[in-house]
C-alpha positions, 0 to 999 in steps of 0.5 A: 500500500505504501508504494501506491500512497502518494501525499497529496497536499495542495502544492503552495504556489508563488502567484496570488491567483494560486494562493486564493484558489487554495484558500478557497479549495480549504474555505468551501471545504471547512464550511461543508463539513462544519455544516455537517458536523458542526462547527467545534473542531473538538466534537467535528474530528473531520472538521479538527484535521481539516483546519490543522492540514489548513494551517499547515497550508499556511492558509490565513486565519481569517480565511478559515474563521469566515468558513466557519462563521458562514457554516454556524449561520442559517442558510448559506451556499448549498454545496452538494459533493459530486464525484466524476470517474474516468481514464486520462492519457494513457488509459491511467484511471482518475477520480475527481472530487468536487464541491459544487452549487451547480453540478450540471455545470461542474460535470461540463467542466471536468469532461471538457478537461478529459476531452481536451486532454484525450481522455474519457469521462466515465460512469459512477463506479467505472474506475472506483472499484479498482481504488481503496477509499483509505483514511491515512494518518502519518506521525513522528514515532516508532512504537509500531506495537503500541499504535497496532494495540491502541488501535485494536482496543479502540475496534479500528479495523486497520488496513496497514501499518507501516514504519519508514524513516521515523514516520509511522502511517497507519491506513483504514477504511475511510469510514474509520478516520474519526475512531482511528485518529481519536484512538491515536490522540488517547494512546499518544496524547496531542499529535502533531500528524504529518499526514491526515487525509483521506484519499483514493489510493490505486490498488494498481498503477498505469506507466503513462509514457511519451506523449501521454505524459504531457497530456496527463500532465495537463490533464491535472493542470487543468482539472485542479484549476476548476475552482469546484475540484476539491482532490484528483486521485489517479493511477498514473505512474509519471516518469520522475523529473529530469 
């Protein structure tokens, strides 16, 4: 699992345009789930871990206060989580996560970026099924046991442990995010986690070679400038940079 895991953090880019489109990927995201899972970071896990990964992002605090001001109040945006699945350059499978408040225009946007870039937009579940859906939790440590026997006390049903260079990373089924960090934070106290995200991760990989690695590369590009795309996952093996 841990060869496929790729950490896939919003890159910080030097351009003010590139800042705001993160700052507005975290902003919509922390007021969807604050409007789910209510507004106090210590009941909402989810919402606690979103505006740590924020903060890492060195996203300002009054962007991630204003988020959770709107989400607190009556009414507001009516955000819906659309998903869109389909093989990119190089027959790699992609998976696009979006908030959305119009998803007719959203599903027109992220097909036009596949056609652009040669790809195929799929039907729900063409390519999903060949992901895992893994909630991964990465921290300083080496207390391999200790983490495998806190989170079994706590019933976790962990997929994988895995220790590398003083880093633990422990994987789950995504709907066991909330119990496995919360079991973390009784077995070791405050954490400081590299990682705490949820994210597909392929069970297999696809080398895009040639002229498809540049069409692949695009087809990111384009599809992480939509403002509705929240994440894209992908199988793609990417030759590394010269």
């Amino acid at each position: 699992m841990g060869r496929a895991f790729q950490n896939r953090k919003e890159s910080m880019a030097k351009t003010a345009d590139a800042k705001t489109k993160v700052y507005s990927k975290y902003g919509r995201e922390i007021y969807v789930v604050a409007k789910q899972g209510g507004t106090d970071p210590n009941s909402n896990l989810s919402l606690r871990g979103l505006i740590e990964r924020a903060k890492k992002d060195q996203v300002p605090s009054h962007v991630i206060d204003k988020a959770l001001e709107k989400a607190s109040g009556v009414g507001g945006e009516d955000y819906s989580v659309a998903r869109y699945e389909g093989f990119g350059p190089g027959n790699a499978m992609v998976i696009v996560d979006c908030l959305t408040d119009n998803p007719n225009r959203t599903f027109g946007d992220v097909r036009a970026c596949f056609n652009k870039a040669k790809g195929k937009i799929g039907t729900p579940g063409s390519v999903s099924h060949m992901f895992d859906h893994c909630a991964i939790l990465s921290f300083t440590g080496d207390a391999e046991d200790a983490t495998f026997e806190a989170l079994m006390e706590a019933d976790v049903d962990v997929t994988d442990i895995e220790f590398e260079n003083g880093q633990l990373t422990v994987f789950a089924p995504h709907t066991e995010y909330a119990k496995a960090k919360q079991a973390l934070i009784d077995a070791f106290g405050e954490t400081d986690f590299s990682v705490d995200e949820i994210q597909f991760l392929p069970q297999n990989t696809t080398p895009v070679e040639g002229d498809d690695v540049a069409l692949f590369e695009k087809l990111l590009d384009t599809l992480n400038d939509l403002d509705d795309v929240q994440n894209v996952f992908h199988s793609a093996e990417l030759p590394e940079p010269q």
